[in-house]
C-alpha positions as CSV (number, residue, x, y, z in Angstrom):
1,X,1.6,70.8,-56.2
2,X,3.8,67.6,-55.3
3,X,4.6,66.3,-52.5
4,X,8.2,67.7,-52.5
5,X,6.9,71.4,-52.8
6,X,4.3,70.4,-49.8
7,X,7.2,69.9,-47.8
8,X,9.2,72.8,-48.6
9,X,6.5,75.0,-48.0
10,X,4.4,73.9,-44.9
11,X,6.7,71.2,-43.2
12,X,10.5,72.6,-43.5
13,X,9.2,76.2,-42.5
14,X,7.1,74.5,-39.4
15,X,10.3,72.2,-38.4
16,X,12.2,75.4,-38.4
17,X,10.2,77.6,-36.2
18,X,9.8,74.2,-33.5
19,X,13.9,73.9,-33.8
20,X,13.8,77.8,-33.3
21,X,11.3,77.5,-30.5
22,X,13.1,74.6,-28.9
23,X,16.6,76.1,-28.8
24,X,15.2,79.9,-27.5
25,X,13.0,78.0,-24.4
26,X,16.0,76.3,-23.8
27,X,18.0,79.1,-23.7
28,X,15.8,81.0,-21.7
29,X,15.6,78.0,-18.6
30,X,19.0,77.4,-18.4
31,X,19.3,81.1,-18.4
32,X,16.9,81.6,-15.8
33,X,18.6,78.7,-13.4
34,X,21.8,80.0,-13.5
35,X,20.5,83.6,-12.6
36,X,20.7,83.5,-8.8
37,X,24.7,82.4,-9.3
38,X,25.2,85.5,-11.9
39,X,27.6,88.5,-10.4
40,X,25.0,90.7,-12.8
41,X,21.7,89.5,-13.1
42,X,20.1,91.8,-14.9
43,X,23.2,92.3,-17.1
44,X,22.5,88.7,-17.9
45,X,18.9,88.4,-18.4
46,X,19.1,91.6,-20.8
47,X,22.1,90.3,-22.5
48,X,20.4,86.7,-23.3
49,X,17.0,88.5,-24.0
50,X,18.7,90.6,-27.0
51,X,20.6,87.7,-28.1
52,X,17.7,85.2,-28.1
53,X,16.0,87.8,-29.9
54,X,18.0,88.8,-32.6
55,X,18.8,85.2,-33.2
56,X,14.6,84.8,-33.7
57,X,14.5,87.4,-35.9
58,X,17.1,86.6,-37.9
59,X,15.8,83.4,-38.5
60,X,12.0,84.4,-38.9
61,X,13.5,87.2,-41.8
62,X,15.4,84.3,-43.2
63,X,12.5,82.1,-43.6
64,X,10.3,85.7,-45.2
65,X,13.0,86.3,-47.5
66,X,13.4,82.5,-48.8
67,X,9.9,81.5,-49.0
68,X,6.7,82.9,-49.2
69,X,4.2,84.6,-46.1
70,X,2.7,81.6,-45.3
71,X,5.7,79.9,-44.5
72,X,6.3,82.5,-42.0
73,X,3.3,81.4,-40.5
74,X,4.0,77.8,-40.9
75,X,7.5,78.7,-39.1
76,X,5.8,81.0,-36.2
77,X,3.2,77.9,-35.5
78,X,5.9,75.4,-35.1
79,X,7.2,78.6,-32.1
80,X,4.7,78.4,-30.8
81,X,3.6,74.8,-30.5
82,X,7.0,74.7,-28.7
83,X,6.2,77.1,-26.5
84,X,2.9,75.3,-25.9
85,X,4.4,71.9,-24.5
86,X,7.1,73.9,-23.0
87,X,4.8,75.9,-20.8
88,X,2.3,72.8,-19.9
89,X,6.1,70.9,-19.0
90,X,6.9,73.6,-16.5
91,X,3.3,73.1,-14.9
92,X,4.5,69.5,-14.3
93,X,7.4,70.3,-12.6
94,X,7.0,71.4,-8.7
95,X,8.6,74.4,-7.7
96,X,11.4,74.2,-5.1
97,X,10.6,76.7,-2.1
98,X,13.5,78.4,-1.0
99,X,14.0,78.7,2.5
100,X,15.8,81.8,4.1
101,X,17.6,81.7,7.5
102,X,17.5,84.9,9.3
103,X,19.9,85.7,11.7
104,X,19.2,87.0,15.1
105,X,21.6,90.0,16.1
């Protein structure tokens, strides 16, 4: 095995799944922060879930169909190493405490 086939099956599949996994987190905070300015909220987060989720599969059944099993696997680690640094970047980030004025009648 060279070290063109090397990349084509471990480090194209694992770039993949991170670019996958980068643009579906993404999605999903900017998604999230516009949600208390949305008319339909839960229009909106249903709506983005099925899209963000057929776009994943499409590319996950795309990668199975191109290239072998393990490059699924390749592609799901680079998700979820994404996923990993996304999650300990939102424990970084302090959380904004809304404050709510309530009006005396």
């Amino acid at each position: 095995m060279n070290a063109q086939q090397i990349f084509l099956l471990v480090a194209l599949p694992l770039m993949s799944g991170g670019a996958l996994g980068a643009a579906y987190f993404s999605l999903l905070w900017f998604e999230i922060r516009r949600l208390p300015r949305a008319r339909h909220p839960r229009l909106n987060l249903a709506g983005g879930f099925f899209l963000r989720l057929l776009c994943a599969g499409c590319v996950f059944s795309a990668i199975a169909v191109l290239g072998h099993w393990y490059s699924v696997l390749f592609a799901l680690a680079g998700f979820s190493l994404v996923r990993l640094w996304s999650v300990l970047r939102m424990r970084q980030i302090k959380p904004v405490r809304a404050t709510v004025e309530v009006e005396e009648r």
